[in-house]
C-alpha positions in Angstrom: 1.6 -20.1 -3.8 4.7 -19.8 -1.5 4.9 -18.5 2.2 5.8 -15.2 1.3 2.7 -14.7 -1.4 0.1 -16.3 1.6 1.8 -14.0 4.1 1.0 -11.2 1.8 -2.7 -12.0 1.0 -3.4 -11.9 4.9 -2.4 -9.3 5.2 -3.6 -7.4 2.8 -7.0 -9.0 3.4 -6.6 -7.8 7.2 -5.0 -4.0 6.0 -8.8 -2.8 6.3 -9.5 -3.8 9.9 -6.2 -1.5 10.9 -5.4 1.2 8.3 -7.9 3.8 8.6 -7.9 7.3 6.9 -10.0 10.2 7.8 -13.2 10.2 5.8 -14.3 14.0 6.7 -12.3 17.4 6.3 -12.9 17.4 10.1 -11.2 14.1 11.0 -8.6 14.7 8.2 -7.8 18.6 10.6 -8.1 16.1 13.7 -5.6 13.8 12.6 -3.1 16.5 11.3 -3.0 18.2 15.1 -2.6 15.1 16.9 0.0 14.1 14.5 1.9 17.2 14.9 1.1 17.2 18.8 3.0 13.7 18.9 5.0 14.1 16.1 6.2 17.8 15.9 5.9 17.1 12.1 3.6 19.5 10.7 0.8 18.9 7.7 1.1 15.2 8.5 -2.1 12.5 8.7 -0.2 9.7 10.1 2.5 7.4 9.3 3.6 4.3 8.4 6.2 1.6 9.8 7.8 -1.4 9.2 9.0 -4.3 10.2 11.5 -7.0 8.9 11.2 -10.2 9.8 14.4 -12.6 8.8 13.5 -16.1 7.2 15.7 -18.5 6.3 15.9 -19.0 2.5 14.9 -22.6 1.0 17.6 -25.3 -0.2 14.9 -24.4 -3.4 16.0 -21.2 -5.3 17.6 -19.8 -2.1 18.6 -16.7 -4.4 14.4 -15.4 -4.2 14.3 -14.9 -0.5 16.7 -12.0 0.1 16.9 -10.7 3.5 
């Protein structure tokens, strides 16, 4: 396994403790106005972002780390 696939699996085995979705038609209405109060987007649960985070490709197969 390389630094990229155990980078992964953390945080996949971590996604739980911060992605949460509304589990009643009530939280699901709660989480659309607040969205939209913030947001101005309308009909929207939440969001998702992103981050990239540069790494300096190995002398080994430099080609499979692709910024």
């Amino acid at each position: 396994m390389n630094v990229k696939d155990e980078f992964c699996s953390a945080l996949m085995r971590r996604a739980n403790d911060f992605i949460k979705f509304p589990k009643t038609e009530a939280e699901t209405s709660q989480a659309i106005q607040k969205f939209q109060d913030i947001s101005h987007f309308p009909q929207v649960v939440g969001a998702l972002d992103g981050s990239h985070t540069p790494i300096k490709a190995p002398k080994e197969d430099p080609n499979e780390y692709v910024n």
